[in-house]
C-alpha positions in Angstrom: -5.6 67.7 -14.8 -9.4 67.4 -14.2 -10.6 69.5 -11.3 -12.2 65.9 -9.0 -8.6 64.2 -9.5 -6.9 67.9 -7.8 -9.8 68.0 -5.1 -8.7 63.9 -4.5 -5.3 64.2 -4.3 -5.6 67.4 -1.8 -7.5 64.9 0.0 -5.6 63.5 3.8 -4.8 60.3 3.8 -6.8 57.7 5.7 -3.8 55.3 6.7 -3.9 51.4 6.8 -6.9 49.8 6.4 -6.2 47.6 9.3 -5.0 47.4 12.3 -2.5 44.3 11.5 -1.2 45.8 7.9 1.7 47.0 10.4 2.4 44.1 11.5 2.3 41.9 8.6 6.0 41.3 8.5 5.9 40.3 12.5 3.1 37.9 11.4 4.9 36.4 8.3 7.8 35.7 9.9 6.1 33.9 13.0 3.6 31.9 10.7 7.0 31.0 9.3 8.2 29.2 12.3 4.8 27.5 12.7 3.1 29.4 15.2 -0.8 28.7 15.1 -3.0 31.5 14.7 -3.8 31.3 18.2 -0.6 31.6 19.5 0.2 34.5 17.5 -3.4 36.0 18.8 -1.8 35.3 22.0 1.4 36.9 21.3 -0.1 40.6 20.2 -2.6 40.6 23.1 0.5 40.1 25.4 2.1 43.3 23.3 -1.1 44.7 23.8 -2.8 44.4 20.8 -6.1 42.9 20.7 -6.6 40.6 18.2 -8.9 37.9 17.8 -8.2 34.5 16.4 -10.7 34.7 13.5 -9.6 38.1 12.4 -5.7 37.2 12.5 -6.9 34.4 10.2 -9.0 36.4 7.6 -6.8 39.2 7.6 -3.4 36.5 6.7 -5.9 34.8 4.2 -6.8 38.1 2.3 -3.6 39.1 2.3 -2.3 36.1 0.9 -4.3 36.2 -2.0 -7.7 33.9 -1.0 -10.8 35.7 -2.2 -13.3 37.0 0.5 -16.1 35.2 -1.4 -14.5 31.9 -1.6 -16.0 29.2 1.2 -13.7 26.2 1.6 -17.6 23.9 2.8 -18.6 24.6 -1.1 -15.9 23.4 -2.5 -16.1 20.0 -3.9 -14.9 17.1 -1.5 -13.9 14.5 -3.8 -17.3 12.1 -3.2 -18.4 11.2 -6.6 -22.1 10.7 -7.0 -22.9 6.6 -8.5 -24.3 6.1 -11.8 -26.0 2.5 -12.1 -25.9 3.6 -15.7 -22.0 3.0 -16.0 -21.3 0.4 -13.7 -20.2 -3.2 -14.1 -21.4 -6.3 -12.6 -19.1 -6.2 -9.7 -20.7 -2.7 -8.9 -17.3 -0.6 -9.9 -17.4 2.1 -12.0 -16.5 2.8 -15.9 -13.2 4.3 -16.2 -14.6 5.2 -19.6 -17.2 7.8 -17.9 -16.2 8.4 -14.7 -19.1 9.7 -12.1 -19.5 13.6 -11.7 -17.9 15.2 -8.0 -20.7 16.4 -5.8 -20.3 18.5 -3.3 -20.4 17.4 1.1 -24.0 18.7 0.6 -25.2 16.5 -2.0 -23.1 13.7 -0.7 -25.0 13.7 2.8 -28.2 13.7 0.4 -27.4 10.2 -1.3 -27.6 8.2 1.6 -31.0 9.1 3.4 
């Protein structure tokens, strides 16, 4: 055994990384029975918790396997940008090449 991995493992341990990882199970099973976010907020606060809304909600997303990076405004929305190129007389699109998604960003752009 290398002398570091020793010196780690004589190391304390730090505990939970948050404050909620003991409570996960109290969460699950009350996002089970559809409380909101808020109203589980609400709930811990009464217990004497405090918890904010915003955390509860990052905390249950990381946990449930969403990446910290990932922003749900980036994503693509579904608007598809118009290409006079392949379109018909009636001014409907090719099925043959359909348009390319664009983003909520570029969408806003295409009509000022």
């Amino acid at each position: 055994m290398s002398h570091l991995l020793e010196k780690a493992q004589q190391q304390p341990d730090k505990g939970t990384r948050s404050v909620l990882d003991p409570h996960y199970e109290v969460i699950a099973t009350l996002r089970k029975k559809h409380w909101t976010f808020r109203e589980i907020a609400d709930f811990f606060q009464k217990e004497g918790i405090q918890v904010s809304v915003t955390w509860l909600t990052q905390y249950w997303a990381l946990k449930n396997g969403a990446s910290k990076k990932s922003s749900p405004r980036k994503k693509s929305m579904g608007f598809q940008k118009k290409d006079p190129k392949t379109e018909n007389a009636e001014g409907a699109s090719s099925t043959a090449n359909p348009p390319e998604k664009v983003t909520l960003f570029e969408y806003k752009g295409l009509f000022e």
